[in-house]
C-alpha positions in Angstrom: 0.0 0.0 0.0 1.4 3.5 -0.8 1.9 5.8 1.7 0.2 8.5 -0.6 -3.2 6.9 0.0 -3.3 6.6 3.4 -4.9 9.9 5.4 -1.1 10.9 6.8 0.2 10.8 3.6 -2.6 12.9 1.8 -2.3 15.2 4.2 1.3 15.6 4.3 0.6 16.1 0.6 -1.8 18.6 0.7 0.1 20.3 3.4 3.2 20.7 0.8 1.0 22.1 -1.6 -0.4 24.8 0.5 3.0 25.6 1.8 4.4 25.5 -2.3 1.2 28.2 -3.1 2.7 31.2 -1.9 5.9 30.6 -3.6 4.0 29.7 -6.7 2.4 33.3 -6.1 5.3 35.3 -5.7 6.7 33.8 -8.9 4.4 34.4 -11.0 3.8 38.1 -9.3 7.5 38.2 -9.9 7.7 37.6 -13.4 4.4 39.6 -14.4 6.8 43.1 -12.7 3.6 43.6 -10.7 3.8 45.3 -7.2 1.1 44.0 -4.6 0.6 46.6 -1.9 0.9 45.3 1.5 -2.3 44.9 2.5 -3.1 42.4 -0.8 0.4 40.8 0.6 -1.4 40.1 4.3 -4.3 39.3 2.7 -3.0 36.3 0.4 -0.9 35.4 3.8 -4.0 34.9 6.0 -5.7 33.1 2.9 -3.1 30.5 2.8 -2.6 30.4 6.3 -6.2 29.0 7.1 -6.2 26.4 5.2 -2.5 25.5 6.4 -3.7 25.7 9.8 -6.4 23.6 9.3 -4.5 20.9 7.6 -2.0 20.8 9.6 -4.4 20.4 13.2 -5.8 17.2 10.9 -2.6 15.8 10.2 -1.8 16.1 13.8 -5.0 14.7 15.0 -4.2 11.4 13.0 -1.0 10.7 14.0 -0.4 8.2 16.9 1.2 8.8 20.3 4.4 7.3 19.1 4.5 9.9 16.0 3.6 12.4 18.0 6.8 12.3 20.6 8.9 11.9 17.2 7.5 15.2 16.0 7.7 16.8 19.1 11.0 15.4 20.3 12.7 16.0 16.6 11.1 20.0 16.2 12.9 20.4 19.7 16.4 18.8 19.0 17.0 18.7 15.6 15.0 22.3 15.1 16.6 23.8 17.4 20.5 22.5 16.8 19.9 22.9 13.4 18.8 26.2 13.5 22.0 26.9 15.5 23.7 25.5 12.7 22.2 27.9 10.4 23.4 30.6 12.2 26.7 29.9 12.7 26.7 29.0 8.8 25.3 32.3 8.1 28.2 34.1 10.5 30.8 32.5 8.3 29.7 33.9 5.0 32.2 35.6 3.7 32.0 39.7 4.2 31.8 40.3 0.3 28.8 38.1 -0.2 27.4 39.8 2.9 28.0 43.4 1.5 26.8 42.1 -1.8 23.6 41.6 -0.3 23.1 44.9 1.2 23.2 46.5 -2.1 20.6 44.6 -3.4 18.0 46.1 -0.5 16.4 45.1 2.8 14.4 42.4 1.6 17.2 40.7 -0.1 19.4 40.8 3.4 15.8 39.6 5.4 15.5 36.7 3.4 18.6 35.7 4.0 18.4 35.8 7.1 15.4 33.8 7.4 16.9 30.7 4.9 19.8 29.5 6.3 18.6 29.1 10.1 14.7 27.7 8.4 16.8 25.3 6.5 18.5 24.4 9.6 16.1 23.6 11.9 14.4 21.4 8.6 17.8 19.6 7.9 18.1 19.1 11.8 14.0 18.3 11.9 14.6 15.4 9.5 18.2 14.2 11.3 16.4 13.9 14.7 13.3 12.5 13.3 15.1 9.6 12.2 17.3 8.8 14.9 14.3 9.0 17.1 12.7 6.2 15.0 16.0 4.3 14.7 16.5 3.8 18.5 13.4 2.7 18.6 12.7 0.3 16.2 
């Protein structure tokens, strides 16, 4: 049986797409050259976030005790060393990327900022999540 068709799976799918949506939207705002004024920004952000927060409550719902202290164990371990990680990553950039980036605006230097500690705590999310399930099989 695919893990796609049981309810975890589907909503671990649909949970991906919602989360891929606003990229999808800012792309394709992007490449039209069209500038959204904050308030249509919010506005497509609590849209989204709804629905995300709904799915997200069901796909927590489902999930077994056992699942549960994986996901709660691995978001406080792994999340937080690996955003740590990220971090210090981030401090060792070299200084001409970092000035680089401060040409380029705010935005640019926030979204920085935000990716290498997000993809930390993911990468160390993942990491923990599977040694939790490892000592324990």
């Amino acid at each position: 049986m695919s893990w796609i068709r049981t309810a975890t799976g589907r909503n671990i799918l649909l949970i991906g797409a919602a989360v891929a949506l606003p990229f999808a939207v800012t792309a394709l705002v992007g490449m039209t050259g069209v500038s959204l004024g904050r308030t249509v920004r919010l506005t497509i952000f609590v849209a989204i976030l709804i629905p995300v927060f709904w799915l997200v409550t069901r796909y927590w719902r489902g999930l077994d005790e056992a699942a549960q202290e994986a996901q709660k164990s691995a978001w406080f371990w792994g999340g937080s060393l690996g955003m740590m990680a990220g971090l210090f990553v981030m401090l060792l950039l070299p200084l001409d990327f970092v000035a680089g980036l401060s040409g380029r605006g705010p935005q640019v230097v926030m979204a920085y900022g935000a990716l290498f500690p997000t993809i930390g705590s993911l990468a160390g999310f993942v990491l923990a999540w599977a040694l939790w399930w490892w000592r324990r099989r």
